[in-house]
GULUMBA-310645 format. One record per residue (C-alpha): x, y, z; residue in one letter. Coordinates in steps of 0.5 Angstrom, whole numbers, plus 2048, in hexadecimal, padded with zeros to 3 digits. Example, Ala and Ser with C-alpha at 12.3 -4.5 7.8 and 13.67 -1.06 7.14 Angstrom:
! GULUMBA-310645
(site (819; 7F7; 810); "A"),
(site (81B; 7FE; 80E); "S"),
//
This chain:
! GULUMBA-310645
(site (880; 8D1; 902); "X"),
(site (87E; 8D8; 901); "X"),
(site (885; 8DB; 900); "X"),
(site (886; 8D5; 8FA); "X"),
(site (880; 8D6; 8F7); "X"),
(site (881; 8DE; 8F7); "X"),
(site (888; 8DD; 8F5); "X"),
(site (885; 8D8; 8EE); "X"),
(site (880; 8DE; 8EC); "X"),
(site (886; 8E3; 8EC); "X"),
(site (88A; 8DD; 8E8); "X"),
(site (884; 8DD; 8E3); "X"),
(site (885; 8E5; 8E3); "X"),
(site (88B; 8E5; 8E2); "X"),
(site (88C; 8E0; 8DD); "X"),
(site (88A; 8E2; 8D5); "X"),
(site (890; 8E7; 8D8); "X"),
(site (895; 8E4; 8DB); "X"),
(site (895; 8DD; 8D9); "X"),
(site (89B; 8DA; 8D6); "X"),
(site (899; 8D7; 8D0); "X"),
(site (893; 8DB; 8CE); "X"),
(site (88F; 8D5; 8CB); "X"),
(site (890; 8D0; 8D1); "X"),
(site (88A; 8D1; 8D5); "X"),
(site (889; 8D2; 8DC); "X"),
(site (888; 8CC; 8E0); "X"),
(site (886; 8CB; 8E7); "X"),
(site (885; 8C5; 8EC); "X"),
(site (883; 8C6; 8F4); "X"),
(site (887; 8C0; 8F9); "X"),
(site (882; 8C0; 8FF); "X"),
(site (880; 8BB; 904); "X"),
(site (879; 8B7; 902); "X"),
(site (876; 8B8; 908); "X"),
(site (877; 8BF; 908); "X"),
(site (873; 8C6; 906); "X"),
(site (879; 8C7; 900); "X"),
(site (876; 8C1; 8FC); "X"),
(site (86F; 8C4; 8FC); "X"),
(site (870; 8CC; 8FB); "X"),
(site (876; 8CB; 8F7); "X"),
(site (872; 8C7; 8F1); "X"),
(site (86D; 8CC; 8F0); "X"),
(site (873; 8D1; 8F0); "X"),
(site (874; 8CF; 8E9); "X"),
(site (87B; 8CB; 8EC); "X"),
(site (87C; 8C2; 8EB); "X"),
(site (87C; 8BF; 8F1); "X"),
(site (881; 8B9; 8F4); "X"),
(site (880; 8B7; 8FB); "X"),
(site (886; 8B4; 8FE); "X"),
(site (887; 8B2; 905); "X"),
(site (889; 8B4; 90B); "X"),
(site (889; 8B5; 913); "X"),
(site (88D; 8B8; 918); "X"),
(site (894; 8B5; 91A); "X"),
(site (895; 8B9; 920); "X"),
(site (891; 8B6; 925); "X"),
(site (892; 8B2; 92B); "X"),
(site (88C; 8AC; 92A); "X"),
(site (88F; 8A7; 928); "X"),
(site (889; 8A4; 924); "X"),
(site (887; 8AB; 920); "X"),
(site (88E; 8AB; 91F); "X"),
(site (88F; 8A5; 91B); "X"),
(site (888; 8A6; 918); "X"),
(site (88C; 8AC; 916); "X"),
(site (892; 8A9; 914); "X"),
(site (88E; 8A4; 90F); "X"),
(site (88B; 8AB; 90B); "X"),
(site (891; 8AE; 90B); "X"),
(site (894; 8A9; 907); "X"),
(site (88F; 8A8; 903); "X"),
(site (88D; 8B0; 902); "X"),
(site (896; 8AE; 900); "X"),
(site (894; 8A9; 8FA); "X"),
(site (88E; 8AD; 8F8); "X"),
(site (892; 8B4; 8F7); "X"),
(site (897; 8B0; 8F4); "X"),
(site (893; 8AD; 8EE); "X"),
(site (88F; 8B4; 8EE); "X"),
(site (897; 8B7; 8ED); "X"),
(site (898; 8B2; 8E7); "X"),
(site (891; 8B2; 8E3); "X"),
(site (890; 8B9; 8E3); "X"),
(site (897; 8BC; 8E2); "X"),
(site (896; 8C3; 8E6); "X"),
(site (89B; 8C9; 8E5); "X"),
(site (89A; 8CB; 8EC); "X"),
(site (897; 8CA; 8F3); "X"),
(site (894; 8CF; 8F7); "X"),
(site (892; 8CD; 8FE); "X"),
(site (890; 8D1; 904); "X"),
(site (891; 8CC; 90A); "X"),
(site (88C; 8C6; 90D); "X"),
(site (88E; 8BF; 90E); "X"),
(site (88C; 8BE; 907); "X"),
(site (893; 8C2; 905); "X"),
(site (898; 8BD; 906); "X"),
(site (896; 8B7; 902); "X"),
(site (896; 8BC; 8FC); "X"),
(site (89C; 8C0; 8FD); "X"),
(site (8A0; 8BA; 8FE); "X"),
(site (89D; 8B7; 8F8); "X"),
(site (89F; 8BD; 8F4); "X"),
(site (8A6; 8BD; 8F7); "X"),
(site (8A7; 8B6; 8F4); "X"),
(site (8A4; 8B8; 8ED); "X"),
(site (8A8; 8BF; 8EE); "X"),
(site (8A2; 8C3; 8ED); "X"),
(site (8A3; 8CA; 8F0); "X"),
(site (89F; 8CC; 8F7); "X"),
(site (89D; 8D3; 8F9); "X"),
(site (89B; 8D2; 900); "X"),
(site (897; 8D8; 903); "X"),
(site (898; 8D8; 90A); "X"),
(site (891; 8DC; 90D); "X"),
(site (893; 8DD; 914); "X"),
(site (898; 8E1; 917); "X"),
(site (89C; 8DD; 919); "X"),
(site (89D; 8D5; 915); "X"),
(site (89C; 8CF; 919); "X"),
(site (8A0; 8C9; 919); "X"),
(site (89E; 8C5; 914); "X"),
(site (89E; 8CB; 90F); "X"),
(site (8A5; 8CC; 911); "X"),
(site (8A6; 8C5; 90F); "X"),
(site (8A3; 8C5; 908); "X"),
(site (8A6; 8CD; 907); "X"),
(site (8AD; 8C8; 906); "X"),
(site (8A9; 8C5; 900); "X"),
(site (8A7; 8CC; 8FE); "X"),
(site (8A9; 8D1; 8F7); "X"),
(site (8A5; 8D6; 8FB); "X"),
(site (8A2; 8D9; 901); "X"),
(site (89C; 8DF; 901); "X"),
(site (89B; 8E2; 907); "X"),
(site (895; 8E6; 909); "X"),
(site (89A; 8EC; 90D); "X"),
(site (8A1; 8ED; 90C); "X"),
(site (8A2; 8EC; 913); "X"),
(site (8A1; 8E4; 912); "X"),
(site (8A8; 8E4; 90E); "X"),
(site (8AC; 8E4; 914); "X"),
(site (8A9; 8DC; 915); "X"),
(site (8AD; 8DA; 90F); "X"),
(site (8B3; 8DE; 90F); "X"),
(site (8B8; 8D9; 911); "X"),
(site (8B6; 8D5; 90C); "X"),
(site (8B7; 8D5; 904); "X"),
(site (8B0; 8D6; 903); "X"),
(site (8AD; 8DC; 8FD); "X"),
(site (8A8; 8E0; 901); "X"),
(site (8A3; 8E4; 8FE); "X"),
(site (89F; 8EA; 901); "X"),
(site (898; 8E8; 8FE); "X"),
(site (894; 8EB; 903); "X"),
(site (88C; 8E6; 906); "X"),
(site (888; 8E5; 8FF); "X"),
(site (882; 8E7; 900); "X"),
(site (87B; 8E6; 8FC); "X"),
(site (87A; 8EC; 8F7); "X"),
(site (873; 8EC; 8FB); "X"),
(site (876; 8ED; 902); "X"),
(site (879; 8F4; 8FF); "X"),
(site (876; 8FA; 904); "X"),
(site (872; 8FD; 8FD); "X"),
(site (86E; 8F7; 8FB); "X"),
(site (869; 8F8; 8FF); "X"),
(site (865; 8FD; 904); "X"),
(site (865; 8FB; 90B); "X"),
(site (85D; 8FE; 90A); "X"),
(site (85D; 8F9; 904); "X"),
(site (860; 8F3; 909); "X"),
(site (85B; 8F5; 90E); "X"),
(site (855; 8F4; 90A); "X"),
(site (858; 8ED; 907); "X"),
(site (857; 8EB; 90F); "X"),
(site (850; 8EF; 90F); "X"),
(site (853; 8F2; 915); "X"),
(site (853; 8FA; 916); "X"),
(site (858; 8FE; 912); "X"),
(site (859; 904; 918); "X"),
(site (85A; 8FF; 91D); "X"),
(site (861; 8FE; 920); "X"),
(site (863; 8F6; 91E); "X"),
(site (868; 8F1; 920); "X"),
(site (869; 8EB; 91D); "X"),
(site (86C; 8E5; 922); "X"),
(site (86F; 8DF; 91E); "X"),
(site (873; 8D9; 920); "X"),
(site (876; 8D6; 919); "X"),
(site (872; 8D1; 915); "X"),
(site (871; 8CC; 91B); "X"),
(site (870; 8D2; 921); "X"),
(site (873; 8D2; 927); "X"),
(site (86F; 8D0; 92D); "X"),
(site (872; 8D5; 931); "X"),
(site (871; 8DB; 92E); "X"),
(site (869; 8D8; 92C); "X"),
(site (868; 8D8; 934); "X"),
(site (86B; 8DF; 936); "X"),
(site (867; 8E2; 931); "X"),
(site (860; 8DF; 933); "X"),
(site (862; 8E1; 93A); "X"),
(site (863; 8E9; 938); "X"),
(site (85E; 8E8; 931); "X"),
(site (857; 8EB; 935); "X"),
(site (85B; 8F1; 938); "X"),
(site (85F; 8F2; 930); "X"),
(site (858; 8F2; 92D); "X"),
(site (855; 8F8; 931); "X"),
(site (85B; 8FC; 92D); "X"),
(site (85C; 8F8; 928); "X"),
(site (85B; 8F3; 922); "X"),
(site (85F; 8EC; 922); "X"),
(site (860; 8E8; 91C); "X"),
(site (863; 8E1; 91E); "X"),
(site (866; 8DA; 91C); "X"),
(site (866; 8D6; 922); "X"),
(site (868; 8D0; 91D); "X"),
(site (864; 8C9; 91B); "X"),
(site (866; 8C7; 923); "X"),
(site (863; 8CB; 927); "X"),
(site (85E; 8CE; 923); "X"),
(site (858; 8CA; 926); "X"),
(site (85A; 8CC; 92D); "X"),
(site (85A; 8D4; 92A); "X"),
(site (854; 8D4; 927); "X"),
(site (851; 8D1; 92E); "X"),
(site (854; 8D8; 931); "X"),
(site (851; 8DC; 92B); "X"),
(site (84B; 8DA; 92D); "X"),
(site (84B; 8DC; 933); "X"),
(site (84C; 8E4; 930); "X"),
(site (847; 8E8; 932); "X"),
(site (843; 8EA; 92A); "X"),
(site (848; 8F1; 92A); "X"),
(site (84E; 8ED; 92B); "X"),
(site (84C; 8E9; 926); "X"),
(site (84B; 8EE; 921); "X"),
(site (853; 8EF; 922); "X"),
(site (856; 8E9; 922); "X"),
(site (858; 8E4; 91C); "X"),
(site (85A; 8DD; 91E); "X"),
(site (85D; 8D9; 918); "X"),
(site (861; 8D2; 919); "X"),
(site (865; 8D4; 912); "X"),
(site (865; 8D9; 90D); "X"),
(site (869; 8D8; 906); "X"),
(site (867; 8DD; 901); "X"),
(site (863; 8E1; 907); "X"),
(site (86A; 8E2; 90A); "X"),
(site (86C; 8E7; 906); "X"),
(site (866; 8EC; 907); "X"),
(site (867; 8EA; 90F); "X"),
(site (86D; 8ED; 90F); "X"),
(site (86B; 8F4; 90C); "X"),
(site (865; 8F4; 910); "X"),
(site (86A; 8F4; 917); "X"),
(site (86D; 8FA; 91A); "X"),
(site (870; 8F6; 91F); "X"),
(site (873; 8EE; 91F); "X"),
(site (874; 8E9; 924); "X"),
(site (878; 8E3; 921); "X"),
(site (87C; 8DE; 922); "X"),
(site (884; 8E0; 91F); "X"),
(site (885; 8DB; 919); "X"),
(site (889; 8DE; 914); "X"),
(site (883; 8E0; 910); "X"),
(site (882; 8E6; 915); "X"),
(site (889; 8E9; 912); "X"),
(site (886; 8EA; 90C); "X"),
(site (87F; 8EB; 90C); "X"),
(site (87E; 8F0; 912); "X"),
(site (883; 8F5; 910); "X"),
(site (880; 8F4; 908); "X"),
(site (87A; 8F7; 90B); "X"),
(site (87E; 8FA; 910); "X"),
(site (879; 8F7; 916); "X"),
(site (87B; 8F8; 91D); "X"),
(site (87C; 8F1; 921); "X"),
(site (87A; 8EE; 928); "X"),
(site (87F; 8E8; 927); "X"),
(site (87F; 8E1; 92C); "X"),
(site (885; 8DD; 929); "X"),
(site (883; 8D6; 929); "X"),
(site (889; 8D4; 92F); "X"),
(site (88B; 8CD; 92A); "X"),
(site (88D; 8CC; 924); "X"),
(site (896; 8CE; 926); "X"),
(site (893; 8D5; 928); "X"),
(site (892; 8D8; 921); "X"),
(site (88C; 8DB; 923); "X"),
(site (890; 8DF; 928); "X"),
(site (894; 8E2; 924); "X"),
(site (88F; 8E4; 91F); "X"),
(site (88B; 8E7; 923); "X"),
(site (892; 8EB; 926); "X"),
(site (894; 8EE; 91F); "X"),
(site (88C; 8F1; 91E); "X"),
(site (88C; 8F3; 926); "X"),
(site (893; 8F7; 925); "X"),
(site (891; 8FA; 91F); "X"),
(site (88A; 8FD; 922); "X"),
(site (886; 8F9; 91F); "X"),
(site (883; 8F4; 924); "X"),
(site (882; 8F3; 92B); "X"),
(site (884; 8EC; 92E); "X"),
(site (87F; 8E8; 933); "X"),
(site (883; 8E2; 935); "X"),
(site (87F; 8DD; 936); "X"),
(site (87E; 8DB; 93C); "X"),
(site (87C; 8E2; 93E); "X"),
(site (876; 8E2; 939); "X"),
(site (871; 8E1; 93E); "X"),
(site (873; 8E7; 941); "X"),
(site (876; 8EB; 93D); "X"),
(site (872; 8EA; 936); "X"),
(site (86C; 8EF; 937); "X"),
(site (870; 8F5; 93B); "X"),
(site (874; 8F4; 935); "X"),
(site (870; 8F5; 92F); "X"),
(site (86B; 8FA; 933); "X"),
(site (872; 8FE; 934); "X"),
(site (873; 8FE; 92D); "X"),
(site (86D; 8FE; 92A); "X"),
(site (86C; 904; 92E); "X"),
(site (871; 908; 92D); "X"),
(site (870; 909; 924); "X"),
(site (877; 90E; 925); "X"),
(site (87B; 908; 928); "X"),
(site (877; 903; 921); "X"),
(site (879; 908; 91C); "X"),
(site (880; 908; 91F); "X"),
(site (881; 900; 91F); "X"),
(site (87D; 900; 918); "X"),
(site (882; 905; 915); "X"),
(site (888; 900; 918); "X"),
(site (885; 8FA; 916); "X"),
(site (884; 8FE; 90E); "X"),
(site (88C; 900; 90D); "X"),
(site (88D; 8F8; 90E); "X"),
(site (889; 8F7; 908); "X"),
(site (88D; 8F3; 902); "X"),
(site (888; 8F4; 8FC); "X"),
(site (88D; 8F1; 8F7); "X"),
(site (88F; 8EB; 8FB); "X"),
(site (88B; 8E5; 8F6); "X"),
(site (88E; 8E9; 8F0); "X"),
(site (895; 8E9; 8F4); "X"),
(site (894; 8E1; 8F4); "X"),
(site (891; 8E0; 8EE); "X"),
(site (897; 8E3; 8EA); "X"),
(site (89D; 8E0; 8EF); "X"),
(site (899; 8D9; 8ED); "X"),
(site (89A; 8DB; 8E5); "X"),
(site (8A1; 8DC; 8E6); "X"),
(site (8A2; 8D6; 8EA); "X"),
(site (89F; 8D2; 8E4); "X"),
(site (8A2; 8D6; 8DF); "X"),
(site (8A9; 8D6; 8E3); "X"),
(site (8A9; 8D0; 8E8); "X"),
(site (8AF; 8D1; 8EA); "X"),
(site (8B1; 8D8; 8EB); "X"),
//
């Protein structure tokens, strides 16, 4: 969601310059699930909403599956008539189940499609849906040999990041203070994307009364186990307590989250691959041991380049609190992963998108 929302604010920048036809105004429109964050966050964007439906296909449960199916084709015929009454120039999709129903409808109205493939390697279903595609952007030019044996246009873009997540709009002292927290004391930010992960909630409370005598934590343990974290807080002594700040979500917040760290424990979804290198932030990344293995692969590409350190999942409860005592402890080591996690940075990839998207509108078939 970020990365389209990033991409559609530099589209607006881009347009009074770039557009086509100078007089035509810049329209935008969002296709999400109804049921999920995009159809609240992204009409205070600014941006029209259209829920269309959608579920995962590959599943072994046969009752979810045909469950599945029925949105499918019903997410099918709502892009369908999306595609007909508001006539777009282009497309531009980021993954998600939602995807399919809108790509395959822009197909058959011939409409062209910029896919941005986030990860370091694409799955199954963006392979299929690049046979639909104009376009692919990639974050790394390394991803460009997934698609080499196939006709596809790659485009070297890099991971669009939001202007705020850049390393010079915020001081940490000034993040610190947003979290009342102490602007001297070494912080580390522990997070499991925007549900949490359950894993990385319950090695932390384990190692969080010993973090704490050195250190302050923020973290976001997600809705789920919220109610169990703050039970575990409770039982912090007062000093602890003054260094820790539980959340089950941040939006907004987020943002001043990630200046405030100096060190990151994090799942490796694809925003890893470019809001950590935009703030040039050291990593300990748990790759989720599901999803085709794209985590694993994220994590990999970050760990071979200096920038992470990887902690398997299964291996959190013994390995997660040595690791970041090791690291937190060695500043040189940190400054040294920073330094590589920073040369990643693609600060002019929401541009770099932006501007393929234009010429697709302008020129849909070159």
């Amino acid at each position: 969601m970020y990365p389209i929302l990033t991409v559609a604010a530099a589209l607006e920048s881009l347009w009074p310059e770039r557009a086509p036809h100078p007089d035509d105004p810049l329209l935008l429109r969002y296709a999400g699930t109804a049921d999920g964050p995009e159809a609240m966050l992204v009409p205070r964007a600014g941006i029209e909403f259209t829920p269309i439906a959608a579920g995962q296909i590959r599943i072994y449960n046969p009752i979810k599956l045909a469950r599945n199916a029925l949105r499918m084709a019903r997410g099918s015929r709502q892009a369908d008539v999306l595609m007909r009454r508001w006539r777009p120039d282009a497309v531009f999709v980021t993954g998600g189940y939602v995807c399919g129903p809108v790509v395959w409808a822009a197909a058959r109205h011939h409409v062209p499609v910029l896919i941005y493939l986030p990860d370091v390697t694409p799955g199954l279903g963006v392979r299929r849906l690049a046979r639909h595609a104009t376009a692919v952007a990639v974050s790394f030019p390394e991803v460009a040999m997934h698609f080499q044996d196939e006709d596809i246009r790659i485009l070297d873009t890099g991971y669009p990041v939001r202007p705020e997540l850049q390393r010079r709009s915020m001081t940490k002292t000034q993040a610190r203070l947003a979290f009342h927290l102490s602007p001297h004391l070494p912080t580390l930010l522990v997070f499991g994307g925007s549900r949490g992960a359950r894993a990385i909630n319950q090695a932390l409370a384990a190692a969080l009364p010993h973090l704490l005598d050195t250190m302050q934590v923020i973290h976001i343990s997600g809705e789920l186990d919220f109610p169990d974290a703050q039970r575990r807080a409770a039982g912090l002594s007062p000093e602890q307590r003054e260094r820790y700040r539980l959340f089950a979500y941040l939006h907004e917040e987020m943002i001043a989250a990630l200046h405030a760290a100096d060190l990151v424990v994090a799942r490796a979804g694809a925003s890893t691959l470019g809001e950590f290198p935009a703030l040039g932030l050291p990593a300990i990344l748990v790759p989720l041991p599901i999803s085709g293995g794209h985590q694993r692969h994220n994590a990999r590409y970050l760990a071979d380049r200096g920038a992470a350190v990887i902690v398997e999942n299964d291996a959190m409860p013994e390995q997660l609190l040595p690791t970041i005592q090791d690291l937190m402890h060695d500043p040189e080591r940190l400054d040294a992963m920073s330094r590589a996690s920073a040369a990643l940075a693609r600060p002019h990839a929401a541009e770099n998108i932006a501007a393929a998207l234009i010429d697709l509108a302008a020129n849909p078939t070159h």
